[in-house]
C-alpha positions in Angstrom: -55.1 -26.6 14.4 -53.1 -24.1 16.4 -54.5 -20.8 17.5 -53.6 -17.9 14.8 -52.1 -15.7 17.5 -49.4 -18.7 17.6 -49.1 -19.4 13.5 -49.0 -15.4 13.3 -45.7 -15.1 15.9 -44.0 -18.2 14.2 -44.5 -16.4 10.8 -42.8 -13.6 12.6 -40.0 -15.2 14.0 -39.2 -17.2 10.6 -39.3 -14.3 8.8 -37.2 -12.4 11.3 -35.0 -14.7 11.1 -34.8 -14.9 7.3 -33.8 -11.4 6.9 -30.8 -11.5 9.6 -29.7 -14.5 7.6 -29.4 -12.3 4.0 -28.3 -9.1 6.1 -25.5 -11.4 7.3 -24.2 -13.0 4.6 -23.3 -9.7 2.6 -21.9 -8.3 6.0 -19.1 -11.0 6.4 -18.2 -10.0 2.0 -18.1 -6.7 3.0 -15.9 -6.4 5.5 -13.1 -8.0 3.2 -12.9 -4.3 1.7 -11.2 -2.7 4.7 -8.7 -5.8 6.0 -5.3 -4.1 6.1 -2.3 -5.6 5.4 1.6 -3.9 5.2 1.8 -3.0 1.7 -1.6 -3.8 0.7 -1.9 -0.9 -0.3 -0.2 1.4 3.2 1.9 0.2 5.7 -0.9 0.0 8.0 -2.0 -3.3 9.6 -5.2 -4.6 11.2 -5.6 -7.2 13.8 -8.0 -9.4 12.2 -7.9 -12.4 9.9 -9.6 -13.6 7.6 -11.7 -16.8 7.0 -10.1 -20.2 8.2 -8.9 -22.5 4.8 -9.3 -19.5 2.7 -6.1 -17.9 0.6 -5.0 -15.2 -1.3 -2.2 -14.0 -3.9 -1.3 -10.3 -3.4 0.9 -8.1 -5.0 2.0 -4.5 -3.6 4.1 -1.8 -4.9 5.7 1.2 -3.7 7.5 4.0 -5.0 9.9 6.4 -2.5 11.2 9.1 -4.2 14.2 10.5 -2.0 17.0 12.9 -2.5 19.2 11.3 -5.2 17.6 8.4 -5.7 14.4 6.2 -6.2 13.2 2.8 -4.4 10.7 0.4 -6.5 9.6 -2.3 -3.7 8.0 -4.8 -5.8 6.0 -7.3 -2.8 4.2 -10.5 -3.8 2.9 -12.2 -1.6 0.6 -15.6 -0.5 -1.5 -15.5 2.4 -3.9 -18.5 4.0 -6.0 -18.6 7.3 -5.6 -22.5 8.1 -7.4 -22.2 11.8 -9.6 -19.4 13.3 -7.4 -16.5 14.3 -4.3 -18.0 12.6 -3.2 -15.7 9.0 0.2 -17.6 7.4 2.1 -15.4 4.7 4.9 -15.9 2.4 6.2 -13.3 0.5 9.7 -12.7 -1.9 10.2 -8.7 -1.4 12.1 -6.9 -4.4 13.6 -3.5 -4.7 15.0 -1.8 -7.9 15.9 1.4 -8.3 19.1 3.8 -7.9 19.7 3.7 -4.5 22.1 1.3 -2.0 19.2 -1.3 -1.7 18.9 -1.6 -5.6 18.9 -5.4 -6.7 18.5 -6.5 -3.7 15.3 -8.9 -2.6 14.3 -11.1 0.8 12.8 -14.6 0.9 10.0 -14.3 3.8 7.7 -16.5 6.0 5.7 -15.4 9.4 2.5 -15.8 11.0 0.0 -13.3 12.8 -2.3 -14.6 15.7 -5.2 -12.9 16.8 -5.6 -12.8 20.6 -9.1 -11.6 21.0 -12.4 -10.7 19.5 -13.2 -7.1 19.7 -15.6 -6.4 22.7 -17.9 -3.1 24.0 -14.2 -2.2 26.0 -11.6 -4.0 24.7 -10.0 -3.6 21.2 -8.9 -6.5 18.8 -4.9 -7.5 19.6 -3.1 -9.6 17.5 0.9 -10.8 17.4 3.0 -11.5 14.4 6.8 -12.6 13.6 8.0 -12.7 10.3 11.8 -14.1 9.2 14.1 -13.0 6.1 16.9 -13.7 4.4 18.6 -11.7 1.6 18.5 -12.3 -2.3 21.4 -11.1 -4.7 23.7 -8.6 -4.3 24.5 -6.8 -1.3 25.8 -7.4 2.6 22.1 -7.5 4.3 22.0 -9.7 7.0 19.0 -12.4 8.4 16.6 -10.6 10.2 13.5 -11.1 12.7 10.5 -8.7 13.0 8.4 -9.0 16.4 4.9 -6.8 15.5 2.2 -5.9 18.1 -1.5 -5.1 16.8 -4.2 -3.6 17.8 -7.4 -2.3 16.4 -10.3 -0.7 17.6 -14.1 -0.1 16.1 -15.5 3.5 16.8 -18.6 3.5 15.5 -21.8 1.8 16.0 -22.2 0.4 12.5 -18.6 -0.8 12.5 -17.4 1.1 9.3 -14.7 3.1 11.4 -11.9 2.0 13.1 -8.4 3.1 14.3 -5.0 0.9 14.6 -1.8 1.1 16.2 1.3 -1.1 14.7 4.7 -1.0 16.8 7.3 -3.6 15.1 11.0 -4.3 16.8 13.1 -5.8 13.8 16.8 -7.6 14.9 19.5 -8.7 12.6 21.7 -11.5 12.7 25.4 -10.3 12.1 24.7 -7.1 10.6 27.7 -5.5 7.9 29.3 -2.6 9.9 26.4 0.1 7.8 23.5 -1.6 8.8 21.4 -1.6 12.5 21.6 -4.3 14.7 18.0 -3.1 15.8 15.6 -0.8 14.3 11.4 -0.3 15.2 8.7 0.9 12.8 5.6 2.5 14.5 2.5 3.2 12.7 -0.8 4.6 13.8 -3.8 4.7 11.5 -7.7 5.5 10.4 -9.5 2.8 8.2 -13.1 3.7 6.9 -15.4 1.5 5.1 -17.0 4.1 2.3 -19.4 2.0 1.1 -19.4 -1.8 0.4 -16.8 -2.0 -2.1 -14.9 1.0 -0.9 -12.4 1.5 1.9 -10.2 4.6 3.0 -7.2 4.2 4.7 -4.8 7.2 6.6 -2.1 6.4 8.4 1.3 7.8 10.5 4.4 5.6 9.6 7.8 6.4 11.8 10.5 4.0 11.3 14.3 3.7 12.4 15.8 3.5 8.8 18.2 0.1 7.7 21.2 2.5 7.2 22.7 5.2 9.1 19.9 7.6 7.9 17.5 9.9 10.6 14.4 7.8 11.2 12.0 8.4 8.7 8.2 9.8 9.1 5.7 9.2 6.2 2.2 10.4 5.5 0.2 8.0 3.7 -3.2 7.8 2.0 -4.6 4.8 0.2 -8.0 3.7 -0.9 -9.2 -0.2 -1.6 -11.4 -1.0 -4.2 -13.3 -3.9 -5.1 -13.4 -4.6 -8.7 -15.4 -7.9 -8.4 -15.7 -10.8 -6.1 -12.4 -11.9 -5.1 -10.6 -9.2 -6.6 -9.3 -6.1 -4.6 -7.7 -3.1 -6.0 -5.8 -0.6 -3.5 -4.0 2.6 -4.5 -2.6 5.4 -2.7 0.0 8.1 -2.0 2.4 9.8 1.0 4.1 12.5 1.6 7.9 12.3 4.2 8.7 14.9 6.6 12.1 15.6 7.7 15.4 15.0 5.4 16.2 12.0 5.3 12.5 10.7 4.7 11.1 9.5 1.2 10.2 13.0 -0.2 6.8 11.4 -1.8 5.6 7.8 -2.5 3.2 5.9 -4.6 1.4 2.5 -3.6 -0.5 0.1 -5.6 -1.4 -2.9 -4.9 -3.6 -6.2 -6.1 -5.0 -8.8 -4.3 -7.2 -12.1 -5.8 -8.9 -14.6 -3.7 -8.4 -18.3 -4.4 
């Protein structure tokens, strides 16, 4: 029969590591709450993925109200991890509404890649490149986007971090009124509020498709869970300068598979 001294310490160590196993496993659920994806509910991005094999059907929306007109972007979308690191998405962008971009929609494929894990001194990077081509009416041309990611944790319990996004988007044989180039930066502040809540706030500047001032956003959005596997987010922004969205309105809804 073993001494109790040793029975007592392997008690102690089982049961030790018993409890890190339940802490875990509702750790890895809850950090599904505050992934960020464009549109999902803000234009803010993080530069993490989710679990290999695992996929998702989203669907974002955003209202711009600007001077003279309005912009519905209506933005499903499919998403799948199939490797560590590796997040494929498809998605078939729509816009309605009164303005020059009204009626017209973009078939869309691309991949983001996360370099790194996260460490004491180094944030999370990640690279992504997504391709489009236009749907219905309208002159828009075939265009590339080339985005940069990174994110960094700045707390000890890992429910705040912050995020910078800088995109470069080219177009193949633009019409004579759009850009050749334009670049979309956006810095943000993501903050678990609990573990089905998530607050996001974010900076967006973007060189606009047309021959508009860039545009500069303020946006707020919040994600809620509703149950397993289903993700609600909602929001709202505010543009400065003239040629920005006055206000907007995000929604979105994302469902596990």
């Amino acid at each position: 029969m073993p001494p109790r001294r040793t029975r007592t310490s392997r008690l102690r160590l089982s049961s030790l590591l018993g409890l890190g196993l339940l802490a875990a496993a509702p750790a890895a659920r809850a950090t599904d709450i505050d992934d960020l994806d464009v549109f999902l509910p803000t234009t803010l991005e993080d530069a993490f993925t989710g679990e290999p094999k695992q996929g998702e059907a989203q669907t974002g929306l955003r209202f711009d109200r600007r001077r003279g007109h309005d912009d519905l972007l209506i933005f499903p979308q499919f998403q799948a991890s199939p490797a560590n690191g590796l997040l494929l998405n498809f998605s078939l962008p729509y816009v309605v509404g009164s303005g020059n971009r009204a009626n017209q929609g973009e078939v869309s494929a691309g991949a983001l890649y996360n370099l790194n894990r996260e460490t004491r001194w180094l944030p999370a990077f990640a690279v992504a490149v997504d391709a489009s081509a236009p749907v219905g009416p309208g002159d828009r041309a075939t265009q590339l986007q080339f985005t940069g990611v990174a994110s960094r944790t700045i707390d000890p319990a890992g429910n705040k971090r912050l995020h910078l996004n800088a995109s470069w988007i080219t177009r193949f044989a633009p019409s004579e009124d759009e850009r050749h180039n334009r670049y979309r930066v956006v810095a943000g502040y993501s903050q678990r509020l609990g573990n089905d809540t998530a607050l996001i706030l974010d900076y967006v500047r973007e060189r606009q498709e047309r021959r508009e001032r860039d545009a500069n956003v303020i946006e707020i959005g919040f994600r809620q869970r509703l149950s397993e596997g289903v993700t609600l987010g909602f929001g709202g922004g505010a543009g400065i300068g003239r040629d920005s969205p006055r206000y907007r309105a995000l929604l979105s809804l994302e469902v596990d598979l």
